[in-house]
DSSP file (Angstrom, degrees, kcal/mol; ACC not computed):
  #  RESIDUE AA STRUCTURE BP1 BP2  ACC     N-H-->O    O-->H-N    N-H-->O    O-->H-N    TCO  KAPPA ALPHA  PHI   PSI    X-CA   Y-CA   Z-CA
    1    1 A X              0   0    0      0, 0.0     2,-0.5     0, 0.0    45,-0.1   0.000 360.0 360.0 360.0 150.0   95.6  116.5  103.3
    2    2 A X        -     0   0    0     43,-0.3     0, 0.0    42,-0.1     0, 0.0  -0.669 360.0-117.9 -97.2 122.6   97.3  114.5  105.9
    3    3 A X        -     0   0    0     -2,-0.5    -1,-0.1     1,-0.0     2,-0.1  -0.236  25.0-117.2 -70.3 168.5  100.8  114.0  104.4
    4    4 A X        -     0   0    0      4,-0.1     2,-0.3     1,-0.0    38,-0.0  -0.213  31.0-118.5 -86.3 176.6  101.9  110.0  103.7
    5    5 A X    >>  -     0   0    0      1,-0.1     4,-1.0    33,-0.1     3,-0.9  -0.822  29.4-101.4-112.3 156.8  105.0  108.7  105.8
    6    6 A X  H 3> S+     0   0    0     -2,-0.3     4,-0.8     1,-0.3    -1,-0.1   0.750 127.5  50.8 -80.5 -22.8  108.4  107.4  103.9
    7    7 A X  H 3> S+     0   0    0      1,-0.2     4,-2.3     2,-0.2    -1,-0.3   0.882 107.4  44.6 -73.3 -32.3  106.7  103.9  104.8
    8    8 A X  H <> S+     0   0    0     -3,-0.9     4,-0.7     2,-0.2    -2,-0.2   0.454 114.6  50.4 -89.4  -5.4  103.3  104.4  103.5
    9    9 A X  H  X S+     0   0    0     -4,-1.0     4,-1.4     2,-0.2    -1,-0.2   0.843 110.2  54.3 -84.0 -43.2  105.1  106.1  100.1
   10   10 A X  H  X S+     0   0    0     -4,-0.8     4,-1.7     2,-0.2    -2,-0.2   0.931 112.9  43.5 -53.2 -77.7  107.3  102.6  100.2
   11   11 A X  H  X S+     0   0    0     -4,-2.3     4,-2.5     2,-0.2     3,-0.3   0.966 110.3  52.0 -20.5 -89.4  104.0  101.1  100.2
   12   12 A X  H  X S+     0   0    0     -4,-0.7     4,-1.8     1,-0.3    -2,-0.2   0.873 104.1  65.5 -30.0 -49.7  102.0  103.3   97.3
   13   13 A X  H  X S+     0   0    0     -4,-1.4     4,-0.9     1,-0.2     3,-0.4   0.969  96.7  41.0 -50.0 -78.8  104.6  102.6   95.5
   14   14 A X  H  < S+     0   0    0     -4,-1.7     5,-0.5    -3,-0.3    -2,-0.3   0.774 103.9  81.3 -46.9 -27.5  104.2   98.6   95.1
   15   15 A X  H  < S+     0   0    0     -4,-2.5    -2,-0.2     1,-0.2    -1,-0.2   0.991  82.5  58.8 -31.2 -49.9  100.2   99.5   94.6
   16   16 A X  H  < S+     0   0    0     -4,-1.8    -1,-0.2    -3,-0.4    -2,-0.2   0.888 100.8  68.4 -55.6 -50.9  100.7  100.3   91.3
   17   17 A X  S  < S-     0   0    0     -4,-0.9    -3,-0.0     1,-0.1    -2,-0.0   0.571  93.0-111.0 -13.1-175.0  102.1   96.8   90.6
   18   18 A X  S    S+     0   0    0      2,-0.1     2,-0.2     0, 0.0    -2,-0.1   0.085  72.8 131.1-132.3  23.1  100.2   93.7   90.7
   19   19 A X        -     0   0    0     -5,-0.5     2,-0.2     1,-0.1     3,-0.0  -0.322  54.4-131.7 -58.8 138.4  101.9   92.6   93.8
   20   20 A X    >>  -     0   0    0     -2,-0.2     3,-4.6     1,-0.1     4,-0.5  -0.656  30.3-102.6 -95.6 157.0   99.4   91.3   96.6
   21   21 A X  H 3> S+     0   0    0      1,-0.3     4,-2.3    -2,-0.2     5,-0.1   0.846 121.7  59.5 -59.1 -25.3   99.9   92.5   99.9
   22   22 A X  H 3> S+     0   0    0      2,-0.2     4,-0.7     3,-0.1    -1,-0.3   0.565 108.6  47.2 -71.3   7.7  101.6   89.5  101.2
   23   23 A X  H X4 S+     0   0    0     -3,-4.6     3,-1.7     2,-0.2     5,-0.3   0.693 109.4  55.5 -77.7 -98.2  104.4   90.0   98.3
   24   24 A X  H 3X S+     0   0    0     -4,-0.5     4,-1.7     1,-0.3    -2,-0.2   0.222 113.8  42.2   8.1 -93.3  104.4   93.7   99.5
   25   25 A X  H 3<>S+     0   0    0     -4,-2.3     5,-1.0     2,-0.2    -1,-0.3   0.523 112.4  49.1  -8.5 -74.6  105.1   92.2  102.9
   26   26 A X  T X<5S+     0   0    0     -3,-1.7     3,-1.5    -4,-0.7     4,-0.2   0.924 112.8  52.2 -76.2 -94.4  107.8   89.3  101.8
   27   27 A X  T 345S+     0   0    0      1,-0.3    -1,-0.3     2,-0.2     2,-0.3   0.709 118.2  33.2 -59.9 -52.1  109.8   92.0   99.8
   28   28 A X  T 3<5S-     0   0    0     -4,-1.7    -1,-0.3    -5,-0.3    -2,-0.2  -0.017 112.9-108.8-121.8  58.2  110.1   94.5  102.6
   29   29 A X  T < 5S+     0   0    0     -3,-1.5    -3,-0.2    -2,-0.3     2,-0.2   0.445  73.8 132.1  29.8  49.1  110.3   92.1  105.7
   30   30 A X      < -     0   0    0     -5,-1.0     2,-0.2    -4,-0.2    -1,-0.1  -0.716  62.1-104.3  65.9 113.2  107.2   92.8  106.9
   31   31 A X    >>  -     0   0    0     -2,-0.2     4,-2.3     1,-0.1     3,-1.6  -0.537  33.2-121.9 -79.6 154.9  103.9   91.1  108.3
   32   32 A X  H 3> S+     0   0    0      1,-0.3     4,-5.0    -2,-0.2     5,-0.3   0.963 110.3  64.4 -48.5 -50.8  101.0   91.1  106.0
   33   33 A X  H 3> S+     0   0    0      1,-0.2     4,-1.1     2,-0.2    -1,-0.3   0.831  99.2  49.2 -37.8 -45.3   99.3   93.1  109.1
   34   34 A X  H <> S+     0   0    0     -3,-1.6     4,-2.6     2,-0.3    -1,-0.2   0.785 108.5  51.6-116.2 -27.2  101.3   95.8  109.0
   35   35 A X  H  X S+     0   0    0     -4,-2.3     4,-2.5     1,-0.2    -1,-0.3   0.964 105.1  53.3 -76.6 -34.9  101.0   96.4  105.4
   36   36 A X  H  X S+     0   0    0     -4,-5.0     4,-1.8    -5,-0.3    -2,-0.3   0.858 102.2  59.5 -54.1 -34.8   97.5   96.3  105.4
   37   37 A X  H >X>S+     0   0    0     -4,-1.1     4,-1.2    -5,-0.3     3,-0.7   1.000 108.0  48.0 -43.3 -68.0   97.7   99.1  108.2
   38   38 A X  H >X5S+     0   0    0     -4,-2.6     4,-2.7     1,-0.3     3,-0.7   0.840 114.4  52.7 -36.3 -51.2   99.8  101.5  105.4
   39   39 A X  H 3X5S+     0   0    0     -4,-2.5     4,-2.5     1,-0.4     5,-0.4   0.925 110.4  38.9 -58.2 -48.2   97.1  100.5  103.1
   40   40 A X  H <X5S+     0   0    0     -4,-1.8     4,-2.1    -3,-0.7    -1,-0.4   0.859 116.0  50.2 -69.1 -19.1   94.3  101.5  105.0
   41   41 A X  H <X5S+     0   0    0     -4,-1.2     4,-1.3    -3,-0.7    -1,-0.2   0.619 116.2  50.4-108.6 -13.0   95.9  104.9  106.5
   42   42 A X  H >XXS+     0   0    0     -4,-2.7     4,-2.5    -5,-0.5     3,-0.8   0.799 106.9  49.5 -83.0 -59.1   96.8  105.6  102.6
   43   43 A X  I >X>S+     0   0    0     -4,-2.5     4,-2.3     1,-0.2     5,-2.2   0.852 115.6  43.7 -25.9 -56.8   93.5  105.0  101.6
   44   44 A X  I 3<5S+     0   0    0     -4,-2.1     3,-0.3    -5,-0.4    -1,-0.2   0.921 116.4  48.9 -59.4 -41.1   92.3  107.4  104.4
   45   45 A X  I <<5S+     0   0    0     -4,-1.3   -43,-0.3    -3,-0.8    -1,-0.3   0.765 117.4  35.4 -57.1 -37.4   94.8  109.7  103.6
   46   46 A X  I <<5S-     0   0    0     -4,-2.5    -1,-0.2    -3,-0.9    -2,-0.2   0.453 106.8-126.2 -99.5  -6.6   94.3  109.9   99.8
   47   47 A X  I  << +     0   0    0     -4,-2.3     2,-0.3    -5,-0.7    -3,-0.2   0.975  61.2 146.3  55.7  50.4   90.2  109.4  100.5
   48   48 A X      < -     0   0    0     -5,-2.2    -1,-0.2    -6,-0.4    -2,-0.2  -0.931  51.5-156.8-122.4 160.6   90.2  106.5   98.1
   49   49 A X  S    S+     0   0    0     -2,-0.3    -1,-0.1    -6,-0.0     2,-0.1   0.871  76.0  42.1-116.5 -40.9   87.9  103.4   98.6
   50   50 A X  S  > S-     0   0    0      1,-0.1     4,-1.4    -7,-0.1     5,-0.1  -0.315  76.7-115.1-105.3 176.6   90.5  101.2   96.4
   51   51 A X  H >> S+     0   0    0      2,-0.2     4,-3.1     3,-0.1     3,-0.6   0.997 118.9  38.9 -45.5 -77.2   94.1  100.1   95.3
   52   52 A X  H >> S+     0   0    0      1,-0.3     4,-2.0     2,-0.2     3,-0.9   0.851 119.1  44.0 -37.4 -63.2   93.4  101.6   91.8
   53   53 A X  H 3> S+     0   0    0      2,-0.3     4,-2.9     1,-0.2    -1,-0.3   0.756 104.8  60.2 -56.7 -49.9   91.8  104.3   92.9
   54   54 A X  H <X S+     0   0    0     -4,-1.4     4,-3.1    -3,-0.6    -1,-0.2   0.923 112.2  52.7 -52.9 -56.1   94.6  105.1   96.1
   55   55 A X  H <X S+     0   0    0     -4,-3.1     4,-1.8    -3,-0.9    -1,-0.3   0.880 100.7  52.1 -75.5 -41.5   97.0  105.4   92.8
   56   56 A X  H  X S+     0   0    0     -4,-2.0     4,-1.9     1,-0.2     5,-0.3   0.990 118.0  42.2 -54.2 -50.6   95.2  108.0   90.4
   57   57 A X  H  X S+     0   0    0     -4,-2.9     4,-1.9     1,-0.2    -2,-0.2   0.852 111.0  55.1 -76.4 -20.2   95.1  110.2   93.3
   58   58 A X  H  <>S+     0   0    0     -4,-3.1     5,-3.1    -5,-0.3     6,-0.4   0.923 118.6  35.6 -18.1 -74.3   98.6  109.3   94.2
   59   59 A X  H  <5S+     0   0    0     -4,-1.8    -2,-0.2    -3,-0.3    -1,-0.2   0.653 106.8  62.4 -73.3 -21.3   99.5  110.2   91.0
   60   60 A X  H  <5S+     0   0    0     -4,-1.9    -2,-0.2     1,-0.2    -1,-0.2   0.907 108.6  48.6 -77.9 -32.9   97.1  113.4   90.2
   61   61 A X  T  <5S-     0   0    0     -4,-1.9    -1,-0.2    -5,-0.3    -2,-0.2   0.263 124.3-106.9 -98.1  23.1   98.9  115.4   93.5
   62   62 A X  T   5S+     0   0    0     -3,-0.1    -3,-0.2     1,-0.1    -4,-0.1   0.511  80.1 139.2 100.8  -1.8  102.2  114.4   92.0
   63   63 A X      <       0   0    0     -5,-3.1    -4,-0.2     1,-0.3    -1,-0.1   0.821 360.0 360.0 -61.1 -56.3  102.9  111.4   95.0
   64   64 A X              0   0    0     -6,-0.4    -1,-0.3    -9,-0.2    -5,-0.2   0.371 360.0 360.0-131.1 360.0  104.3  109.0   92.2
């Protein structure tokens, strides 16, 4: 597995919430765009199609 980056961990992290990605954004000065990049290169990273989903596997390799 392709490891996450201390931004896209930063990221993972607020998933679990029920923050939307423009919060994400707002809270760590940020365009919406570029959190939606993290998201998508965690999904690909974690091979998960969703939020939820991004976060069990997150959690099963020990991530959070």
């Amino acid at each position: 597995m392709e490891p996450l980056t201390e931004r896209e961990l930063t990221v993972l992290r607020y998933l679990q919430g029920t923050m939307s990605n423009l919060e994400i954004a707002s809270t760590l000065y940020v365009s919406v765009n570029t959190v939606k990049t993290h998201v998508k290169n965690i999904y690909r990273k974690l091979h998960a199609g969703r939020r939820r989903e991004a976060v069990e596997r997150a959690r099963e390799l020990r991530l959070l």
